[in-house]
C-alpha positions in Angstrom: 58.8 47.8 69.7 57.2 51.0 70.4 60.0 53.1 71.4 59.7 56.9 71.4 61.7 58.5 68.4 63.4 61.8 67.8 61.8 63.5 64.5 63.5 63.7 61.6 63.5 66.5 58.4 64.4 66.6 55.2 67.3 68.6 53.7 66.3 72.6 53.0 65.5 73.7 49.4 67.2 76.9 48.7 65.9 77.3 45.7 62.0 77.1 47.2 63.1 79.1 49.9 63.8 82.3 47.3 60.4 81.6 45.2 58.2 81.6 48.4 59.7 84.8 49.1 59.5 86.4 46.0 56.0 85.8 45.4 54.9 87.1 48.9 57.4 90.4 48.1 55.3 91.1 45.1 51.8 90.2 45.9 49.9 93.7 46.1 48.9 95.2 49.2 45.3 94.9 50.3 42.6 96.6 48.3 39.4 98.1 49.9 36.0 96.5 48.1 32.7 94.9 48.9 32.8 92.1 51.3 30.9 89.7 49.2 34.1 89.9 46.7 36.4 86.5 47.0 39.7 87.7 49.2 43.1 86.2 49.3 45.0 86.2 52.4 47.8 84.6 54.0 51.8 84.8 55.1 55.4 84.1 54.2 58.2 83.1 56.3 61.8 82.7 56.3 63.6 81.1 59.7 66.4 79.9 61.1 66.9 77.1 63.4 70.2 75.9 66.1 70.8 72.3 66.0 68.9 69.8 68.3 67.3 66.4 68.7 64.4 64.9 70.2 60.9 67.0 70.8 62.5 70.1 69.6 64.6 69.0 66.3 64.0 71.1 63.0 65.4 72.4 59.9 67.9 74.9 60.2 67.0 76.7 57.6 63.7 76.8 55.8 60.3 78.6 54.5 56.9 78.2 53.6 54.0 80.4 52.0 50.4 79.7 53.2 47.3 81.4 51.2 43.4 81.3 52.6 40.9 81.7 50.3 37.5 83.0 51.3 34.5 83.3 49.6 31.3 84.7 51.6 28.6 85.8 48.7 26.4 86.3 51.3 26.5 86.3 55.5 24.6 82.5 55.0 26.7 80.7 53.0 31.2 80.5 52.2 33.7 78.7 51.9 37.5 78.7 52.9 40.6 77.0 51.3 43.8 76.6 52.9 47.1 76.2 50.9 50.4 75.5 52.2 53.9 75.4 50.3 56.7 74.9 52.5 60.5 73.6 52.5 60.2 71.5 55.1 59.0 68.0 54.3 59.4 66.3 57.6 60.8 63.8 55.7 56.9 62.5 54.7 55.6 61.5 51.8 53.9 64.6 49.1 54.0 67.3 52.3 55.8 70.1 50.4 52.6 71.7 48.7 49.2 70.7 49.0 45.9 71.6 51.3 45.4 72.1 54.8 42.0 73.0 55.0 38.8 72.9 52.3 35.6 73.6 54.0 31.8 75.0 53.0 30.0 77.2 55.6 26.9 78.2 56.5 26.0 80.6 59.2 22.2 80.7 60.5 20.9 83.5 62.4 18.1 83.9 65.2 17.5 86.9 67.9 20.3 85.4 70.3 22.0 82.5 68.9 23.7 81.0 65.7 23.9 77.9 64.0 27.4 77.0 62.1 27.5 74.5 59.5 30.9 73.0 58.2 31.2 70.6 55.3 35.1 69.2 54.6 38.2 69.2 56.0 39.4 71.4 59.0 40.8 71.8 62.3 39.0 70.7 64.9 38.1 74.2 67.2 39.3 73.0 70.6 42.9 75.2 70.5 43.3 78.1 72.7 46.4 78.5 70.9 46.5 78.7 67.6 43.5 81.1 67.2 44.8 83.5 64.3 43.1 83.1 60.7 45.1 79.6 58.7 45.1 78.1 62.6 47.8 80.3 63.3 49.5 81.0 66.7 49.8 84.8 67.4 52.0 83.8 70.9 54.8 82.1 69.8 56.3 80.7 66.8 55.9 77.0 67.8 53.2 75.5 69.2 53.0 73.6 72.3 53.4 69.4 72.6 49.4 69.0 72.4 48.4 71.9 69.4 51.5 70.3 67.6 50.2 66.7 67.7 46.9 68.1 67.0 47.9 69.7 63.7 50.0 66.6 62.5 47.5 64.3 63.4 43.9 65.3 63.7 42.3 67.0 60.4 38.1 66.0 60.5 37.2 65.4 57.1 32.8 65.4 57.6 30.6 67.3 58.6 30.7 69.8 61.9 27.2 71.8 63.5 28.0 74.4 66.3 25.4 76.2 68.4 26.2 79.2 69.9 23.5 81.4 72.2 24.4 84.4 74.7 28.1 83.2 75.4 27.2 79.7 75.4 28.2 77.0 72.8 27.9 73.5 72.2 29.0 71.3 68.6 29.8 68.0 67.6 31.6 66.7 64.4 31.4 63.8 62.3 34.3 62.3 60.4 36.0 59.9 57.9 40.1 59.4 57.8 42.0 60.4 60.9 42.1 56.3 61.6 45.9 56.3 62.6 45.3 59.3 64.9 47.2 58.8 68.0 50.4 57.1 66.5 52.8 59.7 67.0 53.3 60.6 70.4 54.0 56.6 72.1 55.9 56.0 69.1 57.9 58.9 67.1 57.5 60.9 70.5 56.0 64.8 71.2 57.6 68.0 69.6 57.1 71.3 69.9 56.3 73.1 66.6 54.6 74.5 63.4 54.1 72.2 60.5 50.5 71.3 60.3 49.7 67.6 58.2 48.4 68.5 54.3 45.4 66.0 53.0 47.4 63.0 51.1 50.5 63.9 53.0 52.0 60.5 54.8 53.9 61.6 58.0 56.2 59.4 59.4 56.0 57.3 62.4 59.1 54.9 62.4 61.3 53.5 59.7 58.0 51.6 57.4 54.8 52.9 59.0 53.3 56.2 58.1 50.2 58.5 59.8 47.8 60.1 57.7 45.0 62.7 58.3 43.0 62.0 55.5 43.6 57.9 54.5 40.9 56.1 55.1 41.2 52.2 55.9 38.5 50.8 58.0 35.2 52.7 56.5 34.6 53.6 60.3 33.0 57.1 60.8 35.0 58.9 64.0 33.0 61.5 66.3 33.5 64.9 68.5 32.0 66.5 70.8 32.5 69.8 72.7 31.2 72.4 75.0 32.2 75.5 76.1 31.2 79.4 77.5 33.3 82.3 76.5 32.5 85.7 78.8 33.7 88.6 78.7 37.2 87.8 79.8 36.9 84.0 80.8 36.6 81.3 78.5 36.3 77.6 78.7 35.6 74.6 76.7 35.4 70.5 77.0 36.4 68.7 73.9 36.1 64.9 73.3 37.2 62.9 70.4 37.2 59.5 69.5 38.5 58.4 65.8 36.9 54.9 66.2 40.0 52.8 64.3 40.1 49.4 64.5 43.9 49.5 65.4 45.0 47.1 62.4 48.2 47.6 60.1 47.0 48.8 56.2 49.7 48.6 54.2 52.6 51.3 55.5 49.8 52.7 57.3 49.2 52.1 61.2 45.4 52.5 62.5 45.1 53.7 66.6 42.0 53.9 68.2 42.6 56.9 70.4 40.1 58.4 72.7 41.4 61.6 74.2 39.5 64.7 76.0 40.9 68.3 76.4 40.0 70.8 78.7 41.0 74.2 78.2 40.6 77.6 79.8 41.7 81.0 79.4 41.8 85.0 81.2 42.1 88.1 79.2 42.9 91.7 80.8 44.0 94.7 79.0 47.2 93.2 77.1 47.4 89.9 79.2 46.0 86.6 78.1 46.5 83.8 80.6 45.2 80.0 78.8 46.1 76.6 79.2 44.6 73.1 77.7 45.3 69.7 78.8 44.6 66.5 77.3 44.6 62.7 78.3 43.5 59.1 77.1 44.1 55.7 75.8 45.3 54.9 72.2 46.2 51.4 70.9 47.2 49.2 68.1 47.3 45.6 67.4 50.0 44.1 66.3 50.9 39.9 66.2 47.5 39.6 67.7 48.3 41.2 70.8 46.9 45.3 71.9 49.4 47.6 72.6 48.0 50.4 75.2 49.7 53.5 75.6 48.0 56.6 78.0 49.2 59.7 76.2 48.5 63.2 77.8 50.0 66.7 77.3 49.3 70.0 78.8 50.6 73.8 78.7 50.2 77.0 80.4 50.4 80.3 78.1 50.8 83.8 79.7 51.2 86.1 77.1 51.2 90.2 77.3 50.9 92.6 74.3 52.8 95.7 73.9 52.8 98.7 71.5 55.0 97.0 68.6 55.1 93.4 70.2 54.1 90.4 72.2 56.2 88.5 74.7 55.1 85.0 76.0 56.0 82.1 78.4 54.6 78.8 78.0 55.3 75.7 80.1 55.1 72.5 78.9 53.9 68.8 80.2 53.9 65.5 78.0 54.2 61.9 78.1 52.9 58.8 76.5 52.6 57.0 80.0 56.0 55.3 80.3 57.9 58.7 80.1 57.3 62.1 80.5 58.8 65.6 79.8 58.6 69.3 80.2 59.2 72.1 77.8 59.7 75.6 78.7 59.2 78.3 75.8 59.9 82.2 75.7 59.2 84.3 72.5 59.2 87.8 71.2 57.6 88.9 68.4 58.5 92.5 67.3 55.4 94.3 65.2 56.0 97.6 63.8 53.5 99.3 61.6 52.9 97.3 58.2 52.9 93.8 57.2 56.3 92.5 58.3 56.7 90.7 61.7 60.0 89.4 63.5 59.8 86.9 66.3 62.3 85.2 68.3 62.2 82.3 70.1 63.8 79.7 73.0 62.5 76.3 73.6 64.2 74.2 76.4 63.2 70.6 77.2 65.6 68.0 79.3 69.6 68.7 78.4 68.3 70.0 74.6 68.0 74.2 73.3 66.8 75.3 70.4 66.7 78.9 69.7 65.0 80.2 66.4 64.3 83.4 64.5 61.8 84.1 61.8 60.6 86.7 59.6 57.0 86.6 58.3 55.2 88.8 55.5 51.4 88.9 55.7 48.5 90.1 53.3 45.7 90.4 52.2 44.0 91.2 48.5 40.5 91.4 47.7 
């Protein structure tokens, strides 16, 4: 019953594709003013895809324009909204426009330490990855197996408190929805990639079941919990998280109570950054009275070195969903001359499959 499937897409839209671009092309460029003033800020992109199946499968053609808002009347108190409009559907149900992220903030000060305060929904900050502003990923243009899953899948909707003091930092989070979190990878299967779940937005898992990040079916509260040191060059953090589900079928949607930890470290030097994450634990459903158990885990190892006009990366890959298991090897290039334009290049290989993939991406940022 719970055979993994190759990901589908939906058809490009052409038409989408010119408006995203056009609006980004005549967006001002960034004006200078006080930093309590609200600022807009985001990207557009245009890429191209070679055919393939399984982990790797995508559109051939598509775009998308992603906008943050931020709002910081003061160094206490903001807030931050993140909008995505995109051609690519994956096929779910309203995931061509709508949010990613919508989140109050409030920063507390002392001598030595900090207290951060997030009210709404966001990404959980466990990723050594996908560390740009919008929960981008400054390496490469897809993400690895683990950061994928966790931007289709995991979107807290609650309340999240960090501590930080001298280096040190510890944080837990508090959440509604997220109850079919863990559905994907023993079921649909991993990929490798860079379309992150919207709130509403019904992803699919097989032919009549859905996930969603922000449904919530069994009025269960899910909890995380993390810790983790950041030096001067090392870093290192321990994340848990456990979305509490009751494992039942709602309608087309399909609750998994997934408990999974990550551990993650990382090495800067001069233009080198050297990280790597890797996550395990159970998830199951019930289904016909009978629980399904599937041990999921996924890991990667990024090395990454920055040049004058550019960035060149390798990443290794390692998932499975404990009845099969895979690897994923990844090279990029992204090309960064002076201004807002960027060009990347990419090559993801995994079993007998290729994918290679170019984009083009236009950033800014108004105040």
């Amino acid at each position: 019953m719970y055979e993994s499937r190759a990901a589908t897409s939906g058809e490009p839209k052409t038409r989408l594709a010119l408006l995203l671009v056009t609006v980004v092309a005549v967006l001002p460029p960034a004006v200078g003013r006080a930093q309590s003033a609200p600022q807009w800020s985001g990207f557009g992109i245009v890429g191209g895809a070679s055919q393939s199946d399984d982990a790797i499968a995508r559109e051939p053609l598509s775009a998308q324009l992603q906008l943050g808002f931020d709002w910081y009347p003061s160094p206490t108190f903001g807030s931050h909204v993140h909008l995505v409009a995109r051609t690519d559907d994956g096929s779910s149900l309203k995931g061509a426009v709508g949010v990613a992220e919508a989140y109050l903030e409030g920063n507390f000060f002392s001598r030595a330490s900090r207290v951060r305060l997030r009210a709404g929904a966001m990404f959980l900050p466990t990723s050594l990855e996908n560390v740009d502003a919008l929960w981008e990923n400054p390496f490469t243009i897809s993400s690895s197996a683990l950061n994928t899953w966790l931007g289709e899948e995991l979107r807290p909707i609650g309340l999240d408190a960090s501590y930080f003091h001298r280096g040190a930092m510890v944080g837990a989070t508090v959440y509604r929805g997220n109850d079919t979190f863990g559905a994907l990878p023993p079921v649909r299967g991993w990929t490798l990639g860079d379309r992150w779940t919207l709130l509403g937005e019904k992803v699919p898992i097989n032919e009549d079941s859905y996930t969603s990040v922000s449904a919530e079916t069994d009025r269960r509260l899910g909890w995380s919990a993390r810790a983790g040191w950041s030096g001067r060059r090392i870093y290192a953090q321990y994340t848990h998280i456990d979305n509490r589900s009751d494992a039942l079928r709602y309608g087309d949607l399909e609750n998994w109570n997934t408990r999974f930890h990550i551990v993650g470290a990382g090495y800067s030097l001069g233009n080198w950054t050297l990280a790597g994450e890797t996550g395990w634990g159970p998830t199951f459903v019930i289904a016909r009275g009978r629980q399904f158990v599937r041990d999921i885990h996924a890991a990667y190892v990024l090395v990454s070195k920055r040049f004058t006009k550019g960035r060149a990366s390798v990443r290794i890959d390692s998932f499975g969903d404990g009845r099969t298991g895979d690897e994923a090897l990844t090279l990029a290039y992204i090309w960064m001359p002076r201004g807002n334009l960027r060009a990347a290049a990419e090559v993801v290989a995994t079993g007998s499959e290729r994918r290679a993939q170019l984009e083009l991406r236009y950033s800014f940022s108004v105040r």
